[in-house]
C-alpha positions in Angstrom: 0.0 0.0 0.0 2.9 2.8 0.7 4.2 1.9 -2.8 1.2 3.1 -4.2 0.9 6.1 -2.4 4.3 6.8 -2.9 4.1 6.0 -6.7 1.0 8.5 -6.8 2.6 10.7 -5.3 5.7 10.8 -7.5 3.2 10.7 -10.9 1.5 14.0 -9.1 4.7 15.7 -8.6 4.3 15.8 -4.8 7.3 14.9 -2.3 5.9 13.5 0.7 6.7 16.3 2.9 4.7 18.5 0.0 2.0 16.3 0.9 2.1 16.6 4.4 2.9 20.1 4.8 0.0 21.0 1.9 -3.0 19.2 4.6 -2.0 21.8 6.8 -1.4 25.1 4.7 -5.1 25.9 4.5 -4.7 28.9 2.1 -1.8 27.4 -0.1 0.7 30.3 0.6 3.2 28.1 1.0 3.7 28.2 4.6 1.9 27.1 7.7 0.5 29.5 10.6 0.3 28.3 13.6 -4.1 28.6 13.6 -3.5 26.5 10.1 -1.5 23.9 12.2 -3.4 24.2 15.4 -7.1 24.1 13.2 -5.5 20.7 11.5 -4.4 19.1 14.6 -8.1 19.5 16.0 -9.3 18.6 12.8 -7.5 15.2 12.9 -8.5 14.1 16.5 -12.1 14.8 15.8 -11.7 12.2 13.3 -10.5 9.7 15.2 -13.0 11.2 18.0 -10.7 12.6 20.3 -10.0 16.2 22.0 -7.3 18.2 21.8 -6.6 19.7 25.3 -6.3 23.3 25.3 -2.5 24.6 24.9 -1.1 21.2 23.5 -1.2 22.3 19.5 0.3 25.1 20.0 3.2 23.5 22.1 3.4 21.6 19.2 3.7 24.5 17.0 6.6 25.4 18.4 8.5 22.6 19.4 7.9 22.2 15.3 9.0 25.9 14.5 12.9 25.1 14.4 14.2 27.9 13.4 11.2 30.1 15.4 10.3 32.1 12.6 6.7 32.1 13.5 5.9 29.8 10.2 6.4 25.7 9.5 8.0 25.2 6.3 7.2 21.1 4.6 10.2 20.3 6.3 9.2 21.6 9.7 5.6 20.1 9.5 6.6 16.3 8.1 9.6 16.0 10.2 8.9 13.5 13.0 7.5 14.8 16.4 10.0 16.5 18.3 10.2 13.7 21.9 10.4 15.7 25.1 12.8 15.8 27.2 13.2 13.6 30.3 
């Protein structure tokens, strides 16, 4: 099954960070704001049927925002979950 999303992909032109990051840039500017990222986080969980608790997107947002430039670039938003520290 990833081969074929990955072959899709490829035919489509899309990387799959491009894919990643493009679910969360809701306006297609080419970067994601933190309310694109938070909104997309929510919008997952309610999905699956969960809740987000309040503050936990936007910790996410910038543990995400490497270089703390207020924005997630594809890399940024399809790079693995940052672990916390223990």
């Amino acid at each position: 099954m990833k081969r074929l999303v990955y072959g899709m992909l490829i035919v489509l032109g899309l990387t799959a960070m491009q894919a990643v990051a493009k679910g969360y840039d809701a306006d297609g500017d080419g970067k994601v704001t933190k309310q694109e990222f938070c909104d997309r986080q929510t919008e997952i969980l309610k999905q699956k049927g969960e809740e987000l608790k309040p503050g936990v997107a936007e910790a996410r947002f910038e543990a995400r925002d490497v270089n703390k430039d207020g924005f997630l670039s594809k890399e940024e938003v399809a790079a693995p979950a940052p672990t916390k520290a223990k």
